[in-house]
PDBQT receptor file of N, H, CA, C and O in Angstrom, charges set to zero:
ATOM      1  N   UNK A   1      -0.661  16.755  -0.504  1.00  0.00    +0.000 N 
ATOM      2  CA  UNK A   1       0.520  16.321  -1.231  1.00  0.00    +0.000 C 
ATOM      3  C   UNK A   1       0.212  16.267  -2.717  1.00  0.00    +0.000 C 
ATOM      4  O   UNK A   1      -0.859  15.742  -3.026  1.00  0.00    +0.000 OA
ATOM      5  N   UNK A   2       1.340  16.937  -4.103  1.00  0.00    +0.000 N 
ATOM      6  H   UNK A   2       2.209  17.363  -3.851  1.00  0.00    +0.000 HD
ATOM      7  CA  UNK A   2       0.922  16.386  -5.138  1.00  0.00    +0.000 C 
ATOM      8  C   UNK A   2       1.285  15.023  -5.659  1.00  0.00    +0.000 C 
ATOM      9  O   UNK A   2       1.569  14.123  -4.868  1.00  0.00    +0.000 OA
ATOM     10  N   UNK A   3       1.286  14.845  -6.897  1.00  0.00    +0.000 N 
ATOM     11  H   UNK A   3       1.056  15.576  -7.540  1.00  0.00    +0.000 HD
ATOM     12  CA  UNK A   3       1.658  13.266  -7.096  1.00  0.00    +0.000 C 
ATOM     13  C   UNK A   3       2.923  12.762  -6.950  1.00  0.00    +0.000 C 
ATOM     14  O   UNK A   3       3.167  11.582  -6.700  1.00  0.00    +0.000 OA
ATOM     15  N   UNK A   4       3.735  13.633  -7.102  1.00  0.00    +0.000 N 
ATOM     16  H   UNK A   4       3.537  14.592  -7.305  1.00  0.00    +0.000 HD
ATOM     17  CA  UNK A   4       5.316  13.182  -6.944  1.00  0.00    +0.000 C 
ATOM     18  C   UNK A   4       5.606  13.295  -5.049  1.00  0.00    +0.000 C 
ATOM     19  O   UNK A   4       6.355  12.496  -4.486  1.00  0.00    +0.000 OA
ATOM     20  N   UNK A   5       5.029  14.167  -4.462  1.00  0.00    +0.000 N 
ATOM     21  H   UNK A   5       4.421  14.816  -4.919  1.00  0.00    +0.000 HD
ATOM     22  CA  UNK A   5       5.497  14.077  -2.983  1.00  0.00    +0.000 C 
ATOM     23  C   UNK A   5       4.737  12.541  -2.590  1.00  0.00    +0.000 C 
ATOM     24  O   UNK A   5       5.206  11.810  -1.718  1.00  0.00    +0.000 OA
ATOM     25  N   UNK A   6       3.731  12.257  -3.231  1.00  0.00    +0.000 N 
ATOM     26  H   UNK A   6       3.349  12.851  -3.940  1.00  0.00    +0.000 HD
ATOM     27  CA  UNK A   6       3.082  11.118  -2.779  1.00  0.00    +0.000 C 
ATOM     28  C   UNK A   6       3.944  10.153  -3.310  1.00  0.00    +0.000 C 
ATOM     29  O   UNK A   6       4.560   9.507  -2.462  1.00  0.00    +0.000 OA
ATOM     30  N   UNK A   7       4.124   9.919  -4.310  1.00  0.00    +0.000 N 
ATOM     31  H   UNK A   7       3.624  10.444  -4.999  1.00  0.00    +0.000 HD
ATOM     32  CA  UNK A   7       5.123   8.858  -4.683  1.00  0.00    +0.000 C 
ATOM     33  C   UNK A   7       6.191   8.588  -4.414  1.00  0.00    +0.000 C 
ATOM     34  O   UNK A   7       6.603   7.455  -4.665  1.00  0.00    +0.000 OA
ATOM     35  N   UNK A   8       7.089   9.643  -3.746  1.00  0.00    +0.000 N 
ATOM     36  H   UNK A   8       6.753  10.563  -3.543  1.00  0.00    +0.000 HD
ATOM     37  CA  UNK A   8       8.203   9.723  -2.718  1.00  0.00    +0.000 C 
ATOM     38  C   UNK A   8       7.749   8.817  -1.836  1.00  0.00    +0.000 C 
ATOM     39  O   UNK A   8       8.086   7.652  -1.628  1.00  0.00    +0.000 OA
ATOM     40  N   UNK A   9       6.538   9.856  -1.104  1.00  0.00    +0.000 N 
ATOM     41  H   UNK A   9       6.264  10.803  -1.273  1.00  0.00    +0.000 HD
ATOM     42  CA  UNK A   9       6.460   9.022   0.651  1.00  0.00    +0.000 C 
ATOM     43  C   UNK A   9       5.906   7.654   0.198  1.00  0.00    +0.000 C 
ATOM     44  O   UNK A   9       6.097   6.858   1.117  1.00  0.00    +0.000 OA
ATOM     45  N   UNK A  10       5.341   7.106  -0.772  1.00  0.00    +0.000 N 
ATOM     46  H   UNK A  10       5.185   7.753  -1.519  1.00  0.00    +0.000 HD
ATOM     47  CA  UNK A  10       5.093   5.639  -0.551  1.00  0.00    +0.000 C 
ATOM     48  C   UNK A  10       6.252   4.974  -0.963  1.00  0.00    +0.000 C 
ATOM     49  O   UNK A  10       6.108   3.759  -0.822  1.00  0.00    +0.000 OA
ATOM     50  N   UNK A  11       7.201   5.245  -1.357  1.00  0.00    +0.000 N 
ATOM     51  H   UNK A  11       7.318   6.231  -1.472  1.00  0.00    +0.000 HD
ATOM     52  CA  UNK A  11       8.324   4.624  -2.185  1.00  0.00    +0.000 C 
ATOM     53  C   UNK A  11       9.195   4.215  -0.458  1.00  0.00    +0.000 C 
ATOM     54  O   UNK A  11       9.432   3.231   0.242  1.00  0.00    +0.000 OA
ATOM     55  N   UNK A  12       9.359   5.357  -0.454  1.00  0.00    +0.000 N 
ATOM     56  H   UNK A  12       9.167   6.156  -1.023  1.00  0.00    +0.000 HD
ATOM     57  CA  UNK A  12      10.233   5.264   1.220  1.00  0.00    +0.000 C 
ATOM     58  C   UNK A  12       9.691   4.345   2.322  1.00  0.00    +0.000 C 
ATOM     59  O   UNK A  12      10.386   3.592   3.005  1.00  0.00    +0.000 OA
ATOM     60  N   UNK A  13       7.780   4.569   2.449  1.00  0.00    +0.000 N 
ATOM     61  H   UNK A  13       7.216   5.181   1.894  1.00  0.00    +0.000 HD
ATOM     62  CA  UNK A  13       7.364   3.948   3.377  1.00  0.00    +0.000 C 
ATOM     63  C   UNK A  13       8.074   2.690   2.870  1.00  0.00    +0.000 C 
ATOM     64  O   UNK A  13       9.123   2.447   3.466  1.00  0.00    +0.000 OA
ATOM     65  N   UNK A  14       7.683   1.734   1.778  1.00  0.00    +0.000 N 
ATOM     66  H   UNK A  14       6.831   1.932   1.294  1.00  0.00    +0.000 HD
ATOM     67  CA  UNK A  14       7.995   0.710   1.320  1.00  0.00    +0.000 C 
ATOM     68  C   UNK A  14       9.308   0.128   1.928  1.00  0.00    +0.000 C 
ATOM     69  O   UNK A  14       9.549  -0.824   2.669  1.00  0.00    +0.000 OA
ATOM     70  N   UNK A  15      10.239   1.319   1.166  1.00  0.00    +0.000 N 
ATOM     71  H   UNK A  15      10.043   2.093   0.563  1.00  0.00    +0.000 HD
ATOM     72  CA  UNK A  15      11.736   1.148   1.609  1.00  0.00    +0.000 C 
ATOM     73  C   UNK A  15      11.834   1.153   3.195  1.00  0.00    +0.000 C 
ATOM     74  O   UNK A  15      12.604   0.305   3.645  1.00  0.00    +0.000 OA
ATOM     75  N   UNK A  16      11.362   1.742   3.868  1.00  0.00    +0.000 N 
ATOM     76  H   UNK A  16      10.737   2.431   3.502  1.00  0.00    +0.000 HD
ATOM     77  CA  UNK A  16      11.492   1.204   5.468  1.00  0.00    +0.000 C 
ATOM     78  C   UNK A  16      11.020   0.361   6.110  1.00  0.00    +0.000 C 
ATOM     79  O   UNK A  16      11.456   0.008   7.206  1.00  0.00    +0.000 OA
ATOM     80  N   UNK A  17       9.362  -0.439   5.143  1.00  0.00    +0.000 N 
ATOM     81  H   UNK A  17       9.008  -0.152   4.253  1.00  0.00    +0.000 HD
ATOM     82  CA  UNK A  17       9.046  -1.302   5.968  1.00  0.00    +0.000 C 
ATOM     83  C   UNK A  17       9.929  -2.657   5.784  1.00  0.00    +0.000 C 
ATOM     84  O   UNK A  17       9.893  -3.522   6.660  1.00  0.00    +0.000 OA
ATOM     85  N   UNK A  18      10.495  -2.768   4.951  1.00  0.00    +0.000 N 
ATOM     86  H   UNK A  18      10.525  -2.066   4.240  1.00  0.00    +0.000 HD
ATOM     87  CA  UNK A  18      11.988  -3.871   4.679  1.00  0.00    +0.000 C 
ATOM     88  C   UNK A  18      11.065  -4.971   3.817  1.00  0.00    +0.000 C 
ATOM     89  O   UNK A  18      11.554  -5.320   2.743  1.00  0.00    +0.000 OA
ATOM     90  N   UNK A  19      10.209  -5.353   4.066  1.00  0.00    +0.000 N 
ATOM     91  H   UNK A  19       9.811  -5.070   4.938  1.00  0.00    +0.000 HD
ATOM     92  CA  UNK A  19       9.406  -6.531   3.479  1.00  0.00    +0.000 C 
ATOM     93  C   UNK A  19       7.766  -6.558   3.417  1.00  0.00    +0.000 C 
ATOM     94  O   UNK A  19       7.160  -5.791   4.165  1.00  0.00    +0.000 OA
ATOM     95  N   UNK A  20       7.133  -7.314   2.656  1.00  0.00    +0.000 N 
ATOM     96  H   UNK A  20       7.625  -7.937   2.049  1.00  0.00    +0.000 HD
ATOM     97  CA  UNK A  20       6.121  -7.304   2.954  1.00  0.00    +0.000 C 
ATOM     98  C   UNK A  20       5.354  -7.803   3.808  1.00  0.00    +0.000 C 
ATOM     99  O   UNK A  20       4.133  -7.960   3.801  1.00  0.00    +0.000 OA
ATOM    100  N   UNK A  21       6.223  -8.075   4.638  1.00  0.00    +0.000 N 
ATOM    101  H   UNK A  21       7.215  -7.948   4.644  1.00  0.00    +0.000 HD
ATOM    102  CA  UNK A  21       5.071  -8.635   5.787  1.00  0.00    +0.000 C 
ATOM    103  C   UNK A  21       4.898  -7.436   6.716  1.00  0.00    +0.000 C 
ATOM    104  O   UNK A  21       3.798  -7.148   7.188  1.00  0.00    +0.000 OA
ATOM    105  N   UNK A  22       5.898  -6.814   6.941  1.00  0.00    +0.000 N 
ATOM    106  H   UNK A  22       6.791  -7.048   6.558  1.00  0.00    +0.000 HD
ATOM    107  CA  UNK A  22       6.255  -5.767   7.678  1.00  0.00    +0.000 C 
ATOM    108  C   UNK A  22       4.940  -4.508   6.859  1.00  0.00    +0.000 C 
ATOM    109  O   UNK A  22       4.212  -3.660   7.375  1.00  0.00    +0.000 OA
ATOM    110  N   UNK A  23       5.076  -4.799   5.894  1.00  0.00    +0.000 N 
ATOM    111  H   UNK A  23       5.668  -5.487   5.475  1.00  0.00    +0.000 HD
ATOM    112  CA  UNK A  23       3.750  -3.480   5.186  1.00  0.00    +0.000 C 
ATOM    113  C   UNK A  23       2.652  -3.772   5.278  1.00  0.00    +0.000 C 
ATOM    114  O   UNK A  23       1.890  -2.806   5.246  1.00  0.00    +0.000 OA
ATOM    115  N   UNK A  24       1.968  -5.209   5.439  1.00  0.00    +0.000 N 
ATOM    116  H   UNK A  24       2.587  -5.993   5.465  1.00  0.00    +0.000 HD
ATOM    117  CA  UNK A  24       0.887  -5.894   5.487  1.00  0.00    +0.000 C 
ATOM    118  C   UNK A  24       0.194  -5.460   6.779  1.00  0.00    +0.000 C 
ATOM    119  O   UNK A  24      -0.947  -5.005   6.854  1.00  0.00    +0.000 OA
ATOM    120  N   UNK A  25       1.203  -5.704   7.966  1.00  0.00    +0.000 N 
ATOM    121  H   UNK A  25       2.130  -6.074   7.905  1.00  0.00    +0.000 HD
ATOM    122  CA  UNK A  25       1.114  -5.714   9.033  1.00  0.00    +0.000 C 
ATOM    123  C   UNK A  25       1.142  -4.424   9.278  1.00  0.00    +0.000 C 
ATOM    124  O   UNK A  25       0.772  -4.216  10.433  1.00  0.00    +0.000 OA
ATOM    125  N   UNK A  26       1.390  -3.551   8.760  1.00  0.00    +0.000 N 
ATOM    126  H   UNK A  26       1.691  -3.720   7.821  1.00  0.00    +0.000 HD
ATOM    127  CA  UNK A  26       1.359  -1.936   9.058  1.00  0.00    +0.000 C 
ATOM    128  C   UNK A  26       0.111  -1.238   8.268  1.00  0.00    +0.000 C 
ATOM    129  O   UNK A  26      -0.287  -0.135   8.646  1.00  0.00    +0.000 OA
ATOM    130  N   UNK A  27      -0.357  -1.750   7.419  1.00  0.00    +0.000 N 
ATOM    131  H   UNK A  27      -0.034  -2.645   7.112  1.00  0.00    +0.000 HD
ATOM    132  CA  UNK A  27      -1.536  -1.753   6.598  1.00  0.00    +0.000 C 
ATOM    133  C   UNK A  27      -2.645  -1.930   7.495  1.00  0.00    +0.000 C 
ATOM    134  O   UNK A  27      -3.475  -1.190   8.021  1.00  0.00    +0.000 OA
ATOM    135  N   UNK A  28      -2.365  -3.235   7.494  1.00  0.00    +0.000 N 
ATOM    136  H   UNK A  28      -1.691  -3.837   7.066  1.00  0.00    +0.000 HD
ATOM    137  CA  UNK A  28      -3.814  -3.780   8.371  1.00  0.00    +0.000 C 
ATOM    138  C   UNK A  28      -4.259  -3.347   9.986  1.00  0.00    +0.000 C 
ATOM    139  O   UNK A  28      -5.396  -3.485  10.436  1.00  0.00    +0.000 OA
ATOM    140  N   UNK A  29      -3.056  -2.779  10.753  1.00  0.00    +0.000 N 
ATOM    141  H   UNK A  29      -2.132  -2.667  10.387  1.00  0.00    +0.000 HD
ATOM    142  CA  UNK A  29      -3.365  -2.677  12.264  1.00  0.00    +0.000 C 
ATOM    143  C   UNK A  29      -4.564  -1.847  12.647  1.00  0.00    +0.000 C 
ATOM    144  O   UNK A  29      -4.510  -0.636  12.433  1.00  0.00    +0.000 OA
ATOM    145  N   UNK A  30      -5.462  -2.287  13.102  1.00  0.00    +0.000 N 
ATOM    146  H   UNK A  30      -5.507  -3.271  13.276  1.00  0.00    +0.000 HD
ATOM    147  CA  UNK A  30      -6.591  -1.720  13.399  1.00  0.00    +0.000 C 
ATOM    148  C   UNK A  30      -7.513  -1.728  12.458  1.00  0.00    +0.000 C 
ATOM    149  O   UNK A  30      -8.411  -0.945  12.765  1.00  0.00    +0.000 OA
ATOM    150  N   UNK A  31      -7.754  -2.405  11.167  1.00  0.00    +0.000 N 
ATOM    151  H   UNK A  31      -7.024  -3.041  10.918  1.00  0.00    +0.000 HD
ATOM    152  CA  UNK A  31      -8.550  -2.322  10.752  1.00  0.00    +0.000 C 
ATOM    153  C   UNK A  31      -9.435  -3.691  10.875  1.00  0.00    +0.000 C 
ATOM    154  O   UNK A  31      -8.851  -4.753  11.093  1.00  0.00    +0.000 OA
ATOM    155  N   UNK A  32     -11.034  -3.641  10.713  1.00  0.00    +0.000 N 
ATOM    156  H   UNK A  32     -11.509  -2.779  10.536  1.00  0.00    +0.000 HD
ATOM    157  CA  UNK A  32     -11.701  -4.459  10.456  1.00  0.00    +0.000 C 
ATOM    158  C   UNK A  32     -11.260  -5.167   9.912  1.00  0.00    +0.000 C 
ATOM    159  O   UNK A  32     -10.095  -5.000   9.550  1.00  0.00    +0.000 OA
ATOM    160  N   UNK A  33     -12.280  -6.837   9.427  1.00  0.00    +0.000 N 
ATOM    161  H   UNK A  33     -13.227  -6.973   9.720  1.00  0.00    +0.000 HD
ATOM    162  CA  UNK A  33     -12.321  -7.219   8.351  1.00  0.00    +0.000 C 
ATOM    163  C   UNK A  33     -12.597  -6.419   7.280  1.00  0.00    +0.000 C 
ATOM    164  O   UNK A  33     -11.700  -6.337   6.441  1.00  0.00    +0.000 OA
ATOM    165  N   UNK A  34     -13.832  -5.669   7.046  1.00  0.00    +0.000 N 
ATOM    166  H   UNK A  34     -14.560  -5.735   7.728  1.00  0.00    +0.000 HD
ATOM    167  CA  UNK A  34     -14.396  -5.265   5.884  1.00  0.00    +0.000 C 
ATOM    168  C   UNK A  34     -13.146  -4.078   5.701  1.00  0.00    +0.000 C 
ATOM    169  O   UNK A  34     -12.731  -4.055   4.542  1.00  0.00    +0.000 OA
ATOM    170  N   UNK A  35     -12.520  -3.163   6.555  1.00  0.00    +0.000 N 
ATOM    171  H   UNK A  35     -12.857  -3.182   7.496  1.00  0.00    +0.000 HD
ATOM    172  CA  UNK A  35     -11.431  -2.515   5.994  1.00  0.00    +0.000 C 
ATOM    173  C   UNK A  35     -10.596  -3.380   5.150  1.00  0.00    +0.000 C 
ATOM    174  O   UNK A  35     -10.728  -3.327   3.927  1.00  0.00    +0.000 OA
ATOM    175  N   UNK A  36      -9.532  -4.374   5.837  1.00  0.00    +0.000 N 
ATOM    176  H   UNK A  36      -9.425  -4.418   6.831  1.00  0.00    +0.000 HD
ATOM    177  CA  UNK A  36      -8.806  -4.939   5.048  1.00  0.00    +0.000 C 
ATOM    178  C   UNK A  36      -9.239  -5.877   3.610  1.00  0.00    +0.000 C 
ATOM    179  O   UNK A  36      -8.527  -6.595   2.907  1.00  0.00    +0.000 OA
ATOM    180  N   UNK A  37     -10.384  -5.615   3.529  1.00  0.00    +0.000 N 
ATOM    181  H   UNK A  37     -10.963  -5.032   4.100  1.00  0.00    +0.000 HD
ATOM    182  CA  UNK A  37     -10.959  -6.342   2.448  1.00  0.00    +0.000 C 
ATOM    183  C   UNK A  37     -11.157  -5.598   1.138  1.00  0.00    +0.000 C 
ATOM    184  O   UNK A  37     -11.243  -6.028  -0.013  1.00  0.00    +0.000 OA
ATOM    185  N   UNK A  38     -11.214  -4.144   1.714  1.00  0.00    +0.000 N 
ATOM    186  H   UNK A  38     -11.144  -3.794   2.648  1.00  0.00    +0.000 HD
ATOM    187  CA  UNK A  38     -11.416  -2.817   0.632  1.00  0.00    +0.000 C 
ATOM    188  C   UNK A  38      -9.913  -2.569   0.434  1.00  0.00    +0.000 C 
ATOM    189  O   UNK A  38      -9.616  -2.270  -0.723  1.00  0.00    +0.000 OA
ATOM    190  N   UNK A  39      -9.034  -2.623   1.200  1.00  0.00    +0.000 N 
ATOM    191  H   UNK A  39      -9.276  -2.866   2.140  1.00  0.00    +0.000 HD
ATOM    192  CA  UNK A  39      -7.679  -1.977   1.681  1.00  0.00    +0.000 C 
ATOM    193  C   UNK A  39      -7.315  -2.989   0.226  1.00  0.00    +0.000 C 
ATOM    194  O   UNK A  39      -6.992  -2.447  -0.830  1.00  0.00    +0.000 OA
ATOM    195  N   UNK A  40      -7.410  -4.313   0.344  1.00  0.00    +0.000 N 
ATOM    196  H   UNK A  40      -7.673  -4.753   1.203  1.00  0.00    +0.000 HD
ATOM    197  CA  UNK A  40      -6.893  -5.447  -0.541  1.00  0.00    +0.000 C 
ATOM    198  C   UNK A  40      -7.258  -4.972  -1.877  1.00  0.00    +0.000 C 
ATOM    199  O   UNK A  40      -6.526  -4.770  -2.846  1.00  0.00    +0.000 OA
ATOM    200  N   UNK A  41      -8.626  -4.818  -1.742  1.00  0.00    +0.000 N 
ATOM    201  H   UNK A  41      -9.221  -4.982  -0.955  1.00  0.00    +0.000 HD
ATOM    202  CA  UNK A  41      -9.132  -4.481  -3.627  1.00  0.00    +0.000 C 
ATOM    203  C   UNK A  41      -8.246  -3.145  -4.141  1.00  0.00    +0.000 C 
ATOM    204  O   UNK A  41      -7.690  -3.003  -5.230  1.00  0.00    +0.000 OA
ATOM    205  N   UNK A  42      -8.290  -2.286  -3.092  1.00  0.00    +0.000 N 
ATOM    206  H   UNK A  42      -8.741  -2.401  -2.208  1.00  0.00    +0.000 HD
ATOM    207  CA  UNK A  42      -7.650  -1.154  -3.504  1.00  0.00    +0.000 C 
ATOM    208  C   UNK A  42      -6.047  -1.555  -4.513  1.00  0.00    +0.000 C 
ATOM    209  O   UNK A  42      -5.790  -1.287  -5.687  1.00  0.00    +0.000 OA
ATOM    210  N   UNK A  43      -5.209  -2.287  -3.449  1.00  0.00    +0.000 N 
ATOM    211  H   UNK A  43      -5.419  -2.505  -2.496  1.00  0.00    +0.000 HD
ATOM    212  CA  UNK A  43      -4.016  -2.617  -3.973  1.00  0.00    +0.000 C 
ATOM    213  C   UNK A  43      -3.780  -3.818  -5.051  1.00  0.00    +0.000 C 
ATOM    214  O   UNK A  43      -2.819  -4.221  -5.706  1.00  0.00    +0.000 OA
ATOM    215  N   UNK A  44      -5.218  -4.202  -4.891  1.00  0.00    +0.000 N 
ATOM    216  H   UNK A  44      -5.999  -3.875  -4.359  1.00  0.00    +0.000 HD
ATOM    217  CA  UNK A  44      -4.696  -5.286  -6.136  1.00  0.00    +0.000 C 
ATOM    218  C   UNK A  44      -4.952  -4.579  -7.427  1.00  0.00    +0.000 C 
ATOM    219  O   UNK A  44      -4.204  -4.709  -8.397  1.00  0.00    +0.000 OA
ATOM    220  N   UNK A  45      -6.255  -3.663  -7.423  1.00  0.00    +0.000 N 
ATOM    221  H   UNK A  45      -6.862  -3.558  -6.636  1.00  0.00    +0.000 HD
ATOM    222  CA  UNK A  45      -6.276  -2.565  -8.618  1.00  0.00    +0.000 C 
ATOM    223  C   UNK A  45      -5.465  -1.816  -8.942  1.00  0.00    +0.000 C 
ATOM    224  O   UNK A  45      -5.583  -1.304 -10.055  1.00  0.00    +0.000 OA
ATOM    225  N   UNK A  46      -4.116  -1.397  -7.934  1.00  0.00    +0.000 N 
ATOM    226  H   UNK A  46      -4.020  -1.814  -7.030  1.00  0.00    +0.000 HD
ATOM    227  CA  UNK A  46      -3.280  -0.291  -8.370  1.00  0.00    +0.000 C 
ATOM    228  C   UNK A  46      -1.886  -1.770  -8.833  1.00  0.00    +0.000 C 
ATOM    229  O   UNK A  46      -0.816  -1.440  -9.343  1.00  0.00    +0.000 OA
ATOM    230  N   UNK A  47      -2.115  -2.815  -8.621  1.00  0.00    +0.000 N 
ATOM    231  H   UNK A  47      -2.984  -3.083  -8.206  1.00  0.00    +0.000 HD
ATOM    232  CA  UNK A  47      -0.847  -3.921  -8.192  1.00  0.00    +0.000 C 
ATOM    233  C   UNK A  47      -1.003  -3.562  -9.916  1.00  0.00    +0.000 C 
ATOM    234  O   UNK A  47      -0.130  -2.986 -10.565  1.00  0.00    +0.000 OA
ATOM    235  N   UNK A  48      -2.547  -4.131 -10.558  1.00  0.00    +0.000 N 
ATOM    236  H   UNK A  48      -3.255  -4.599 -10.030  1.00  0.00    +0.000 HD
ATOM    237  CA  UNK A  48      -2.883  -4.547 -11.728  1.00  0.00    +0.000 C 
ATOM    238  C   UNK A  48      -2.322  -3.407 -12.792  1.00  0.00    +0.000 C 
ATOM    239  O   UNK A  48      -1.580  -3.636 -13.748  1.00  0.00    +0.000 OA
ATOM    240  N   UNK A  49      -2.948  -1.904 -12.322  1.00  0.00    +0.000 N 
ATOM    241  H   UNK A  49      -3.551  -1.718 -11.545  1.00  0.00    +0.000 HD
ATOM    242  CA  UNK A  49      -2.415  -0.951 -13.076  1.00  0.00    +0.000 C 
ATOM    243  C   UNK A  49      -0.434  -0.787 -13.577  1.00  0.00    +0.000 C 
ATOM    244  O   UNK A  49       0.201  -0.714 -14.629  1.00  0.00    +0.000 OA
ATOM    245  N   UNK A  50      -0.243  -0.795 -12.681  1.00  0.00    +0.000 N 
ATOM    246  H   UNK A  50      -0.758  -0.855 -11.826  1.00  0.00    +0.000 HD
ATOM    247  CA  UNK A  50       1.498  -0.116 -12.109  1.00  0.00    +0.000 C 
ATOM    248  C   UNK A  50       1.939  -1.402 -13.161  1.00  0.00    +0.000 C 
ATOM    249  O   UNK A  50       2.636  -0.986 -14.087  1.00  0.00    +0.000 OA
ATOM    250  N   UNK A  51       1.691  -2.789 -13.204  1.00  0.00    +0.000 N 
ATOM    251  H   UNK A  51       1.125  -3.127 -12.453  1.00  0.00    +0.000 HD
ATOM    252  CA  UNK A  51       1.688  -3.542 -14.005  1.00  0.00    +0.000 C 
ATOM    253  C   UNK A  51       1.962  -3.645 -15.791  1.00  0.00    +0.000 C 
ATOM    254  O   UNK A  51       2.696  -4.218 -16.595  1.00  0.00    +0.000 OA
ATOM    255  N   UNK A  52       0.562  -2.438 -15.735  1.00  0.00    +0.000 N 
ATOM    256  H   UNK A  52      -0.034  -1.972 -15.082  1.00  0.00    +0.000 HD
ATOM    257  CA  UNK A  52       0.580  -2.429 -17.376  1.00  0.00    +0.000 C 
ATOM    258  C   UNK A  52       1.293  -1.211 -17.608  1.00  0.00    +0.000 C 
ATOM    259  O   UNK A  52       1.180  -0.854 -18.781  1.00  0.00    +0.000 OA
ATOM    260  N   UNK A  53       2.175  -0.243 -16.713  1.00  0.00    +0.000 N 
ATOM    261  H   UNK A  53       2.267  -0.534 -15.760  1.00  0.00    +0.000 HD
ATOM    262  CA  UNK A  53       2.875   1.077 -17.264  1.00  0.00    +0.000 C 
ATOM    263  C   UNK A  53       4.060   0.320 -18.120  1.00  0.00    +0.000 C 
ATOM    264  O   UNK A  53       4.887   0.982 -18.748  1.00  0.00    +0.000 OA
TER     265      UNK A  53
């Protein structure tokens, strides 16, 4: 995918999971602890970026 098809499909995923619990919970299924712990840093670094645009 380039950057705009990617930014579509996460925009939509978003838009279908209705809330965040619903994305959390679709995030996390099956992963470890130590996944959801990387999974977290990941999004708090992009939370932080998307922030300062």
């Amino acid at each position: 995918m380039d950057l705009e098809q990617r930014s579509r499909f996460l925009h939509r995923y978003i838009e279908l999971a209705g809330n965040p619990d619903t994305l959390d919970e679709d995030l996390a299924h099956g992963l470890a602890t130590l996944g959801r712990l990387q999974l977290a840093t990941i999004l708090e670094e992009t939370s932080r970026r998307l922030k300062q645009l």
